[in-house]
SERO-4910 file (N, C-alpha, C, O; in steps of 0.05 Angstrom, whole numbers):
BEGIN
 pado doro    nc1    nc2    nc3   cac1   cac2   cac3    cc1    cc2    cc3    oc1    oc2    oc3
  Unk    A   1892   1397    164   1902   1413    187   1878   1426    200   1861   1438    186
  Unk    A   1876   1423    228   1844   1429    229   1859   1435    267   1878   1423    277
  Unk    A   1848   1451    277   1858   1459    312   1874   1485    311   1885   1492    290
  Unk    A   1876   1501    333   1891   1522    337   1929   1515    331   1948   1513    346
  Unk    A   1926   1513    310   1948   1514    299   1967   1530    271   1957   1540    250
  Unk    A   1993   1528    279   2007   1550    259   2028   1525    232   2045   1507    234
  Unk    A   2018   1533    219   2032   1523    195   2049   1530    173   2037   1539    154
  Unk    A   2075   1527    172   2093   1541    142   2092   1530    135   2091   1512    152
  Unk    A   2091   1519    109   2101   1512     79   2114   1528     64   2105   1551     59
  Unk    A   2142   1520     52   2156   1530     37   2183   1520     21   2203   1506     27
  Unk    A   2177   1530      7   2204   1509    -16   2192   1486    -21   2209   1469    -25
  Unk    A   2165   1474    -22   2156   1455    -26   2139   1445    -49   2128   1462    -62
  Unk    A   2135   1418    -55   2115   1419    -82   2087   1402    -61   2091   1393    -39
  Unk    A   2061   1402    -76   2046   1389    -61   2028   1379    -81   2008   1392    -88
  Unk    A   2034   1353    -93   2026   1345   -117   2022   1319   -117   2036   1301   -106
  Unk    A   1998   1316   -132   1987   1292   -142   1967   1286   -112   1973   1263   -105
  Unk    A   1950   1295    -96   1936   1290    -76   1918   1291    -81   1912   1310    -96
  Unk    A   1896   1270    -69   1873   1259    -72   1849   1260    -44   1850   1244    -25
  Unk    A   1832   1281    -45   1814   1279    -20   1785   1296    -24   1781   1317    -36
  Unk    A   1770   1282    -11   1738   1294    -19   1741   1322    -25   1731   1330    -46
  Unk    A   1751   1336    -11   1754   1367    -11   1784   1378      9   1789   1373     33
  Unk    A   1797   1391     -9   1822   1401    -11   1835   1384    -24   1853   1380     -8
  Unk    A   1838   1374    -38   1858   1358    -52   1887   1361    -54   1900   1342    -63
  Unk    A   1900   1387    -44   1926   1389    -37   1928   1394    -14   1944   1378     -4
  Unk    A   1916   1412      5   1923   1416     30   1892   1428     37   1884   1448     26
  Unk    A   1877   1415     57   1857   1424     74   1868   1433    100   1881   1418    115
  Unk    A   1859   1466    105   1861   1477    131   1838   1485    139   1823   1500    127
  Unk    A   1835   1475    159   1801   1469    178   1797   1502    199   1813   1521    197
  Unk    A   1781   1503    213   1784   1525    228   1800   1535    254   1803   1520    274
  Unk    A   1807   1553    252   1823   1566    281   1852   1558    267   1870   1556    284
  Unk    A   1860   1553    242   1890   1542    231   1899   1573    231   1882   1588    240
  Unk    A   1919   1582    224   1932   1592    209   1955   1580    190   1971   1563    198
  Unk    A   1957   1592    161   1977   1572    140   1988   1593    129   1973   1612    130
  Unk    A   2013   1597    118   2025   1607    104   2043   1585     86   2056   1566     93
  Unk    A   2037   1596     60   2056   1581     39   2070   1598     21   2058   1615      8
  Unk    A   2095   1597     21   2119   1611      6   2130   1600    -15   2140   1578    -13
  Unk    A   2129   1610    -33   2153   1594    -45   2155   1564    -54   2177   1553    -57
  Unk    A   2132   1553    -58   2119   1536    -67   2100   1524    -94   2096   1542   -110
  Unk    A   2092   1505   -100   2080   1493   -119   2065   1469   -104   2075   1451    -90
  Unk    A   2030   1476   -112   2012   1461   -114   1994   1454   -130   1976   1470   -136
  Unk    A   1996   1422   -142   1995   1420   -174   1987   1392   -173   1993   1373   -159
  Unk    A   1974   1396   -188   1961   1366   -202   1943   1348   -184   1938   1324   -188
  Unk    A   1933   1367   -159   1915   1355   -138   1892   1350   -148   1889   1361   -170
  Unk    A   1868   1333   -137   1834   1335   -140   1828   1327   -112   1837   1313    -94
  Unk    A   1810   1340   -116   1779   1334    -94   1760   1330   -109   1748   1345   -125
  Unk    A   1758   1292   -100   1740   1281   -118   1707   1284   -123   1694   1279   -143
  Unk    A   1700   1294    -97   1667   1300    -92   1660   1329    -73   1639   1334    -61
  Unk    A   1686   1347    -76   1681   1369    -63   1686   1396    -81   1682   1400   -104
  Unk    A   1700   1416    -57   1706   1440    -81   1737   1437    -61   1742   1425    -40
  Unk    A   1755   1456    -84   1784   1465    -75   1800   1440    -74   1806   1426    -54
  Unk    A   1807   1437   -105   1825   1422   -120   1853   1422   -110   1865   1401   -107
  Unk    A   1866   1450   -104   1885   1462    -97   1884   1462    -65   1895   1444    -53
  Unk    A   1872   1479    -56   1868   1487    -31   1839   1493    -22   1823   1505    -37
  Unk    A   1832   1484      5   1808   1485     12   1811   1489     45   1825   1478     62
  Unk    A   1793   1512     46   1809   1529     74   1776   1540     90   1754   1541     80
  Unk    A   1779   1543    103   1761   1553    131   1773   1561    152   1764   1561    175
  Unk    A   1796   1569    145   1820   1576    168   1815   1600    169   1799   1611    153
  Unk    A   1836   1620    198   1821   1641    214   1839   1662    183   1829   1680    171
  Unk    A   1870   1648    177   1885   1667    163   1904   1644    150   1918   1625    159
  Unk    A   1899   1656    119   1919   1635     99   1935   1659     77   1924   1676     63
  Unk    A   1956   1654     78   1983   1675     61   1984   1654     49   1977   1631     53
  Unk    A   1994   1666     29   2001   1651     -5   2019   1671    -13   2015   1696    -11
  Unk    A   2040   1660    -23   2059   1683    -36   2087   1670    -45   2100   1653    -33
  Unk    A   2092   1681    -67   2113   1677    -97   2097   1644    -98   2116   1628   -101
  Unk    A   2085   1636    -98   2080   1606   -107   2055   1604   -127   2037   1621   -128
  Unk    A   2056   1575   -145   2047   1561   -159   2026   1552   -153   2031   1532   -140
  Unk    A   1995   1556   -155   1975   1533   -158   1962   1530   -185   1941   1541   -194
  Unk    A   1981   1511   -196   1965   1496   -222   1955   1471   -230   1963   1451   -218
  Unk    A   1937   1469   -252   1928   1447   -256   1911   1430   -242   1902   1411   -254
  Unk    A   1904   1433   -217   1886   1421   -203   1852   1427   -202   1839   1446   -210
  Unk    A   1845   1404   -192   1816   1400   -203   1796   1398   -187   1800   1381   -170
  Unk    A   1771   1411   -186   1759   1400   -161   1734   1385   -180   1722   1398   -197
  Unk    A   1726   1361   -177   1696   1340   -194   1676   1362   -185   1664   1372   -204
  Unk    A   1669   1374   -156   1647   1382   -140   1643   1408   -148   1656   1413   -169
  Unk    A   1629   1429   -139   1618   1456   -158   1633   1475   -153   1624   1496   -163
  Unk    A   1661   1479   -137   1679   1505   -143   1705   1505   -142   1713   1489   -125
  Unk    A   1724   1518   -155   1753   1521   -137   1764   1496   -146   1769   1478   -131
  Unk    A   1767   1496   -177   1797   1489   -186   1825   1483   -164   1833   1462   -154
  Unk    A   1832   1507   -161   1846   1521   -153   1852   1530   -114   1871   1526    -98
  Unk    A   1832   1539   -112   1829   1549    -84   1791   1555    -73   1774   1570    -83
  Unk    A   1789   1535    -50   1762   1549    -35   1769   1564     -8   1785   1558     10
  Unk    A   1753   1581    -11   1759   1600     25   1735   1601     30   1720   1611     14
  Unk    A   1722   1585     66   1699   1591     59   1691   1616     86   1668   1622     93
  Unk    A   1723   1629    100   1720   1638    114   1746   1653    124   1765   1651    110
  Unk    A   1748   1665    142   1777   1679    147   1789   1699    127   1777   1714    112
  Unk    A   1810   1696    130   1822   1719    114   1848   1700     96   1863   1683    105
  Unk    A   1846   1709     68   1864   1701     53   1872   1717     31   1857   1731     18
  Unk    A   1905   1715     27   1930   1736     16   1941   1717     -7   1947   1693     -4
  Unk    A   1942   1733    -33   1950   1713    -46   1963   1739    -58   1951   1760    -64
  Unk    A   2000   1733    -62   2013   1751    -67   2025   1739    -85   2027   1714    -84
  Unk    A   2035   1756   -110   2056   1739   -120   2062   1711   -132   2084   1701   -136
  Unk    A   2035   1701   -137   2037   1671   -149   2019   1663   -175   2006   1676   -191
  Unk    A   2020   1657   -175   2011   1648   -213   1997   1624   -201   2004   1609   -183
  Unk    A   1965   1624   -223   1942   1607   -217   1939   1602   -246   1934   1621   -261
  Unk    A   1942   1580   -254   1936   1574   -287   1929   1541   -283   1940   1524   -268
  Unk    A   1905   1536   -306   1898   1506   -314   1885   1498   -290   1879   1474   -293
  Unk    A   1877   1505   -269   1860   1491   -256   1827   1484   -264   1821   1494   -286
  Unk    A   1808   1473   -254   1785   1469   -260   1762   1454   -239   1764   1433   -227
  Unk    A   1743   1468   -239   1715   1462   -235   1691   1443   -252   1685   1446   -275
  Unk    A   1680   1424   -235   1675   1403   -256   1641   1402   -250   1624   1389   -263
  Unk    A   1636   1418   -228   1607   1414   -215   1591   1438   -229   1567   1442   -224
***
């Protein structure tokens, strides 16, 4: 997701995804994302960071949701990279992810 754009996710799973970096959901800059109520799990980014999520977006909400298990091969962020903006993580459980760089 990458352009002046607005994004929900919710009630959703985002699992088993495969990409250099973000491996569940990449949001590029000028995005805004919010995820509710969700599960993101069992993703990799095979040669980057943010297994889970990998963000450079202006504003990313996270809340009551799941990111587990995901992997990034490259040097950070199992789980989640932010390499910019503002990000809210309310309410969600982060377990079993991993860093491989």
């Amino acid at each position: 997701i990458s352009g002046a754009v607005v994004v929900d996710i919710a009630d959703a799973e985002v699992a088993g995804g495969t990409a250099v970096s973000g491996g569940g959901v990449y949001a590029g800059d000028t995005s805004t994302m919010t995820i509710a109520r969700s599960r993101v799990e069992g993703n990799t980014a095979t040669s980057g960071s943010g297994g889970g999520l990998f963000t450079s977006a202006d504003s990313v909400v996270i809340v009551n949701s799941t990111i587990s298990h995901n992997t990034a091969r490259g040097e950070r962020g199992g789980a989640l990279v932010a390499l910019s903006g503002v990000v809210v993580v309310d309410g969600c459980s982060c377990v079993g992810n991993t860093a491989l760089g």
